[in-house]
N, C-alpha and C positions, 0 to 999 in steps of 0.2 A: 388159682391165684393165691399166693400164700402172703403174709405180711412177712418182718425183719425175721422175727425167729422162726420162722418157718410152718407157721399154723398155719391154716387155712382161716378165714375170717368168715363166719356160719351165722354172723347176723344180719348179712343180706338176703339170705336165702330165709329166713327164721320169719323174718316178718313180710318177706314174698309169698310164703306158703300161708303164713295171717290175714296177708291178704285176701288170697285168691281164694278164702273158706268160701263156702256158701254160707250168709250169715241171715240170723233174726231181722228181719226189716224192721223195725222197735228198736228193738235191744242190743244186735249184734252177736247174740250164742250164737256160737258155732253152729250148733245145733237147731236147723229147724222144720217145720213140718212141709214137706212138698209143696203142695196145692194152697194154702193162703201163705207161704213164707214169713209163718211166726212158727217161734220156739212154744214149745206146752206153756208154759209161766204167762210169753205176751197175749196169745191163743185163748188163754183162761182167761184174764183181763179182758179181751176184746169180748167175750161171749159173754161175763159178769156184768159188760158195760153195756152192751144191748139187751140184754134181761132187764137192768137195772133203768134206764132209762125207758121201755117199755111198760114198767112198773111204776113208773113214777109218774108218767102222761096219764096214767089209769086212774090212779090213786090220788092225783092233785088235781082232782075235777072237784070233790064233796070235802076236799081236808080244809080242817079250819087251822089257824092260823100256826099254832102248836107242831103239826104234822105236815104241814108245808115245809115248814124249818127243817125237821128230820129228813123229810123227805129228798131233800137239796143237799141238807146235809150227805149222806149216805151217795148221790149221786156225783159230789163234788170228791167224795175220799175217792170215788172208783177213777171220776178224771184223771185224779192229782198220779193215782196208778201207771194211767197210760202214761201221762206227763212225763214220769222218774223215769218209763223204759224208755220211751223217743231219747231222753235226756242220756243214758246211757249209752244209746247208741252214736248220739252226736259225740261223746266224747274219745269211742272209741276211729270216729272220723279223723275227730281232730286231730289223734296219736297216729294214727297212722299217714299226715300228712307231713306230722316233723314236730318233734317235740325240744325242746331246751333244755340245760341244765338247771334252768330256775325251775320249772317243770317239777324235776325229779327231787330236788331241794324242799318242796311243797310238798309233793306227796310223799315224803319222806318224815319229815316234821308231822305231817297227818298223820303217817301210820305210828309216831314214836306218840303220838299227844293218845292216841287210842291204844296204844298196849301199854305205856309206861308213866302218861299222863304229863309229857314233857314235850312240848312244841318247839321250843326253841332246841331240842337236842342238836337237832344237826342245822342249826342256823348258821348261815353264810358261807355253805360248803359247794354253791352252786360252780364257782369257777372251776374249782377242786376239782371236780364232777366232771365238768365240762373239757379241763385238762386230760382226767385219765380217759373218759370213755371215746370211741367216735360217735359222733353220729345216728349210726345203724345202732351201737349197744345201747344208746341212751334210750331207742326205741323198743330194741327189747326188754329193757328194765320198764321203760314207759308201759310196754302191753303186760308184763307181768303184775307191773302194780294192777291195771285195770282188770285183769281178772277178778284181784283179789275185792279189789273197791266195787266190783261187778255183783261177784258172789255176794259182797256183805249187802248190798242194793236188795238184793234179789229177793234174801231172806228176813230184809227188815222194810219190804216195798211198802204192804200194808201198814204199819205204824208210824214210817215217816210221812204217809199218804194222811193218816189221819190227824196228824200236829198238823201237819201244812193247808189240808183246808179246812181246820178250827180258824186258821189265821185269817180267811178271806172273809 
């Protein structure tokens, strides 16, 4: 099937084949281990978190009050870990059930507020957006941002894990 000018239209096939990956059950990487269906990154988390809370059953028998704190502490940053990857991987659900021009508008503004420092750059270009692309390319531009917001998750899990449960 080709569209007016004669291309073939390769975005339905693009996020067909994203679909049918075998993915991280966390996270969604492509990429993951056979037999528990985590990628190494969620796999590490999952093993840090049962260490970590082994360690903390152990250790919050005799701790006084001081060491109780760290000790919750340190076990809340490892949660807040799993938390960001489940969280990745819901969004990579959501994209693939259909995303919007406002959507892409947002994560657009996102990625211009993070390299340029300007949010409003592409403010109010959702229709724009929504005119040129169909559909299916809204979704491929949708799953390429999310790699990218994937990757930057990935390699700053542990530090946004640690602001967010300083907060709780």
């Amino acid at each position: 099937m080709t569209n007016a000018s004669g291309v073939k239209p390769y975005a339905d096939e693009w996020i067909a084949d994203a679909r049918s990956e075998t993915r991280c059950e966390w996270c969604g990487e492509p990429e993951r281990m056979p037999r528990i269906k985590l990628c190494q990154h969620c796999n590490r988390i999952r093993k840090k978190l049962e260490k970590t809370r082994q360690w903390v059953a152990k250790e919050k028998v005799n701790a006084n009050k001081h060491k109780q704190f760290f000790l919750d502490f340190e076990l809340a940053i490892i949660e807040e870990e799993k938390r960001s990857c489940i969280s990745d991987g819901k969004r990579l659900k959501y994209l693939f059930e259909g995303v919007d021009s406002l959507d892409l508008e947002s994560w657009l503004s996102w990625a211009a507020n993070r390299i340029v420092s300007k949010s409003r750059l592409h403010s109010g270009i959702a229709t724009r957006l929504g005119w040129t692309f169909t559909r299916s390319q809204q979704q491929v531009i949708a799953y390429l941002f999310w790699e990218i917001f994937h990757a930057d998750a990935r390699r700053n899990r542990w530090n946004r894990a640690v602001g967010e449960a300083g907060y709780k």
